[in-house]
Steps between C-alpha positions, in 0.01 A plus 500: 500500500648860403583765768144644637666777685611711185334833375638685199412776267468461132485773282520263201085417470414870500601521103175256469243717694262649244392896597147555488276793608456648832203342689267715703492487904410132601316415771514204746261198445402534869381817414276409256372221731250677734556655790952631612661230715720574789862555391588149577251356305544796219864460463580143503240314348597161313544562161487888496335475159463889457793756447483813760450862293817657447725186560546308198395507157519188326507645173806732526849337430613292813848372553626201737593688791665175731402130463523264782644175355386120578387169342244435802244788414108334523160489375383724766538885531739748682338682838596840581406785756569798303891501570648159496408207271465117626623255201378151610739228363531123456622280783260751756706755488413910474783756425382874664642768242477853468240662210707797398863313435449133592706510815462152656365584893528080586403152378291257753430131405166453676465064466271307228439691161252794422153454479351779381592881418607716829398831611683769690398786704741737698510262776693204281381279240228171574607176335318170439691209429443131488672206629507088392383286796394132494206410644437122460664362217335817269747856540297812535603861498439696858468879446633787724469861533759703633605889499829609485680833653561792222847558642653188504254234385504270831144355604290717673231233535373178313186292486492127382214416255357132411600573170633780308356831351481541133530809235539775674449706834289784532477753789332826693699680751424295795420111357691241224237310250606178303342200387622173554524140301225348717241758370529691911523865459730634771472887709851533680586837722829640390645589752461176750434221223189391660216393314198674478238296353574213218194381293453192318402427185485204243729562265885618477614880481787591285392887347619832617261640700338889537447746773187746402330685796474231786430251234785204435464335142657204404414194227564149586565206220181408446390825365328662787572895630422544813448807680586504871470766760873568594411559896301127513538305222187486404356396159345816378438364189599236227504515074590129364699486161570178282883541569768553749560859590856556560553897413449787721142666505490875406257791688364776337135709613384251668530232230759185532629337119696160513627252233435140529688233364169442318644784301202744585533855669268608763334829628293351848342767733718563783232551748260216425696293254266498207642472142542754304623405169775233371751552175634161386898465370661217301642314818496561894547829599837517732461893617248793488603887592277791502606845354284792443410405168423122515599151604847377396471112472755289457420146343718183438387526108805766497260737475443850666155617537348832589152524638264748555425534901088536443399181275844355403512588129826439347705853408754323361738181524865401438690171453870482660799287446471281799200372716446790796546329865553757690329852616529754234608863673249756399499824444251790384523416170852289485528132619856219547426175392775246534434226275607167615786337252561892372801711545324825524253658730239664261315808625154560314292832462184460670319696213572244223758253563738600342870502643625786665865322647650227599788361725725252519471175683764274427431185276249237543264667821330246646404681840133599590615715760360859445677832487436768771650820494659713804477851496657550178652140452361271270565137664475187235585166626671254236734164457769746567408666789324788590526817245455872621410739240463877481529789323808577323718702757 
């Protein structure tokens, strides 16, 4: 295995950046999604889907700025808390580095492997990992939840699950949400690690769940959203698809739209649950982000969609290079794409689909991780490592 503790600039991929056109001010996804979280919540959700106004603008040129090379990078995406960023890495290990020049803060090997995407607050960063145990003669995989300190990554606290959390981790400013592989849907405190409540269900959970108001929403693998009350865990509401959800709900006036591996989109009532409308793609639907003008889908036909917000007409749609696994980052009327099996991260205007930039990946991607940006840091995980890019200096 190569060296996991190197980060170096390269000014060699700039030459490949395309320049595009200067994107108006962008505003979060939270934003759009009902009512302002606390600051917690606001600044460090899982992904961050949404560029900040006057941060970044994904069509201008943008140059590597530092790179933080390894072989071990995942299928699951970096945390960060506004100021450091939390690279989770094969072999359960997580690297803490700095956003603005890559300056590695410490490395902590926390047991077992990851089990689904972390999240970090300015307290530390909350990981759930997994671990092989044999019960019988049959090995099963025991979960645990754990949070590590922001200043030098040692375990603040840690809470042993029956069996491991799946996707990602989602959060408000007092309680940790996740969904586990024996369909139980877990409340945890942050600071103490105790749980709160933990509901059953029939069927396993491996999506990325959504904070909206007091409302938690998360799909399970046989097709079902479910929308619990964050305080008590109780079923609100329920809308049964024909497919595993495994994507990451989006919130906008009152309205919730989710792909399905059925390959539908969905607009259900927040409140009450009742449908609204579905749009039908070529194959499942991996992600769906709201922007002021529509519903950005992304479908494993390759193809980009973009959907009106009040009956789901199609505006437009384009086909990529590679299928699309992980979270596009969207912006007012710019969004990244990075194809799987591509070399370039594509970014598409939101007006017609047509190109605006690109960046470079390195050959052959095969993550799904998704990029977040920092401040003014684009952050793209790849086979490589993790890439920072910025505007040119």
């Amino acid at each position: 295995m190569k060296k996991q503790s190197v980060y170096t600039r390269k000014r060699a991929l700039n030459r490949r950046l395309l320049p595009g056109f200067l994107l108006p001010a962008i505003l979060l996804l939270q934003a759009l999604c009902s009512q302002p979280l606390s600051r917690a919540a606001t600044i460090f959700p899982f992904p961050q889907g949404l560029i900040g106004s006057g941060q970044l603008a994904l069509s201008q040129p943008l140059t590597l700025r530092w790179q933080y090379s390894t072989d071990a990078t995942l299928n699951l995406t970096p945390a960060t808390d506004g100021q450091r960023v939390y690279l989770p890495l094969a072999a359960g290990q997580i690297v803490s580095l700095r956003a603005v020049d890559g300056q590695l803060f410490w490395r902590a090997e926390i047991g077992g492997e990851f089990s689904a995407s972390p999240a970090a607050d300015d307290r530390g960063v909350y990981i759930a990992s997994e671990t092989g145990v044999v019960q019988g003669k049959a090995p099963q995989a025991a979960g645990a939840l754990r949070a590590l300190g922001r200043e030098s990554g040692v375990t603040l606290w840690m809470h042993t699950l029956p069996f491991p959390l799946r996707g990602a981790l989602a959060m408000n400013e007092q309680t940790l949400f996740g969904g586990s592989s024996d369909g139980r849907v877990y409340a945890v405190n942050k600071k103490s690690g105790e749980v709160l409540w933990a509901k059953q269900f029939n069927t396993p959970f491996s999506s990325l769940p959504t904070i909206s108001k007091n409302n938690l929403l998360i799909g399970n693998d046989d097709g079902t959203l479910f929308c619990l009350d964050q305080t008590s865990g109780k079923t609100l509401w329920r809308y049964r698809t024909r497919g595993p959800i495994r994507g990451r709900p989006s919130v906008s006036q009152g309205v919730v739209y989710f792909g399905s591996a059925d390959g539908y989109v969905y607009a259900i009532d927040e409140t009450s649950g009742q449908f609204r409308w579905r749009t039908r793609t070529g194959a499942g639907v991996q992600a769906v982000a709201v922007t002021e003008g529509g519903v950005l889908v992304a479908s494993l036909d390759n193809f980009v969609y973009f959907l009106t917000l009040a009956r789901g007409a199609r505006l437009w749609k384009k086909q990529l290079a590679g299928r699309i696994a992980a979270q596009p980052l969207a912006a007012a009327d710019g969004a990244l794409f990075t194809p799987l099996s591509g070399d370039t991260g594509v970014i598409l205007d939101l007006r017609d689909g047509r190109q605006l930039n690109s960046i470079p990946i390195g050959e052959d991607n095969t993550t799904a991780a998704s990029p977040i940006v920092v401040k003014d840091v684009l952050f793209v995980t790849t086979r490589q490592g993790l890439l920072a890019f910025s505007r040119p200096a």
